[in-house]
Structures are given as C-alpha cells and as structure tokens.
N, C-alpha and C positions, 0 to 999 in steps of 0.2 A: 365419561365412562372409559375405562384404563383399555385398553385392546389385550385380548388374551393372545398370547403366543401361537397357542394350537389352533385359532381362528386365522391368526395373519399366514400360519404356515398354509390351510388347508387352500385361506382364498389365491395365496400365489398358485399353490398347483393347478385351481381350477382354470387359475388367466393363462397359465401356460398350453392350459389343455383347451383351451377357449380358441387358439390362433396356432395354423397352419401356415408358412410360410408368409407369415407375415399381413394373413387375412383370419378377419374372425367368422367361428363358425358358428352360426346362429344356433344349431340343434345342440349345440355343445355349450352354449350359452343359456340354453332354456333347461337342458338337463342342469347345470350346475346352479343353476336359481333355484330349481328343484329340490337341491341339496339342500342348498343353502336357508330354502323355508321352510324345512324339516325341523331343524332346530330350534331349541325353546325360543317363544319370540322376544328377549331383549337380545339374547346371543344373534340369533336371526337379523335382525333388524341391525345390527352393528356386522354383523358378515357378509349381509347386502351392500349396504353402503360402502365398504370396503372395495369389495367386489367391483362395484359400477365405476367406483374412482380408478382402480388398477385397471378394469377393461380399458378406462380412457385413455389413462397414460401409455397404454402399449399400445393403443390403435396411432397415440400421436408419433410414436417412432418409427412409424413407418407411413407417415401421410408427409409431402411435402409443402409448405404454405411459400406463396410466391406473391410479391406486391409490387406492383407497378400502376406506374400514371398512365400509362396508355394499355390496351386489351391486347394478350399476347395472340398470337396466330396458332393453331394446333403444331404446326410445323416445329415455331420457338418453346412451345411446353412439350414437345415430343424430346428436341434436342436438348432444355434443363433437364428433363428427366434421365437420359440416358448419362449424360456429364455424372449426375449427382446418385446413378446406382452403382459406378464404379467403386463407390466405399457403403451404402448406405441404400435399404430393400424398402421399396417404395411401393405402396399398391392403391398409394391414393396421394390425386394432386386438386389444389385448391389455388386456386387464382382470383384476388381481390384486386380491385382498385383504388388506389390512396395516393390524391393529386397532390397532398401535403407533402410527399418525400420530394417531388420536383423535378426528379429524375434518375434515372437509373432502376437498382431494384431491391428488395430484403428478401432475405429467401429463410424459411425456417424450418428445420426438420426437426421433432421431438423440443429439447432443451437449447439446441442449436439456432443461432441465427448469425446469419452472415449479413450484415448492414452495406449494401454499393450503392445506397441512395445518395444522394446530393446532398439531399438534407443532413445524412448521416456523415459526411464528409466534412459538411459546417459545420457543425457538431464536433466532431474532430479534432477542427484546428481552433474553435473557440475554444474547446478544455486544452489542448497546446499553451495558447495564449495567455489564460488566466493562470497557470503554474506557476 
C-alpha cells in the first residue's frame, strides 16, 4: 500500500507532539492513537503502523546503547553519559554485555555508532590488509 502524503505529514506532527525534551509523553501518545483510529480502517491501520515505527526511531535518538565485556559501575555510565550530552540529549541509557568485542566498548546513539572494541580494531586492520 503506497503511503499517502497527508498521513506521513499528520504522523510526524503527532511524533513531534509525542516527545518533550527528548522524553515521550504517554497521554500524548494515547490521544494521538486516538486520532489516529478514528480514521477509515485501511487508512488507520497504515497510520498506526507509521506512527509506532517513527515513535521508535525518535526514542532511539535519544537513548544511548553502551557494550562491554565487563558490567560498568553507575559511576562509569554516569561519566559516558555526561561526555556524550555535550553534543547529543540522552534520557535513556542501556548497558549490554557482549564478551565477543574482547575488550574495550561500542557505544551507539540513534544511527550512530562508535566501534573502540578490540574486536572492532581487528576488524580494522584485517580490511587495511586485504586492500
């Protein structure tokens, strides 16, 4: 099904209206569902789905995801997070363990990722090498 124009415009407004500095607001999320299944239901049903993927993608631009082999201390995610709001409005951080990088860390905000794993390092110089 094609995307109508006047559906992609209305769902950005509503994601815009959905998120306060950088936090989404629930009541403002349940009003614009509101809207949104008001409309005849194929239009509906394609304005939702729209909707719940753009809610996603703007919560992910302001969540930080952080990977390392060993469990940071609140101390060391308090101090990535302040480093990383010098450019970039953070209101959610997410901290995984992945003993496959070897050491070091990925850090990913939104579209962003910053590789200083080890692994990511090998990686590196193997594509160097093969050139």
């Amino acid at each position: 099904m094609k995307k109508s124009k006047l559906i992609q415009k209305t769902v950005n407004k509503l994601v815009d209206a959905s998120f306060k500095d950088g936090r989404m607001l629930e009541i403002q999320v349940f009003r614009s569902i509101k809207v949104l299944k008001s409309l005849p239901s194929a239009e509906a049903i394609q304005a939702l789905s729209e909707y719940l993927k753009a809610l996603k993608r703007k919560e992910r631009e302001h969540t930080m995801c952080i990977e390392t082999v060993i469990p940071l201390s609140p101390t060391q995610i308090s101090k990535a997070k302040k480093i990383v709001e010098r450019k970039y409005l953070i209101t959610k951080v997410l901290v995984s363990i992945n003993p496959d990088i070897l050491g070091g860390f990925k850090l990913r905000i939104g579209d962003q990722i910053w590789d200083e794993s080890v692994l990511g390092k090998i990686n590196q110089v193997k594509e160097a090498i093969t050139r």
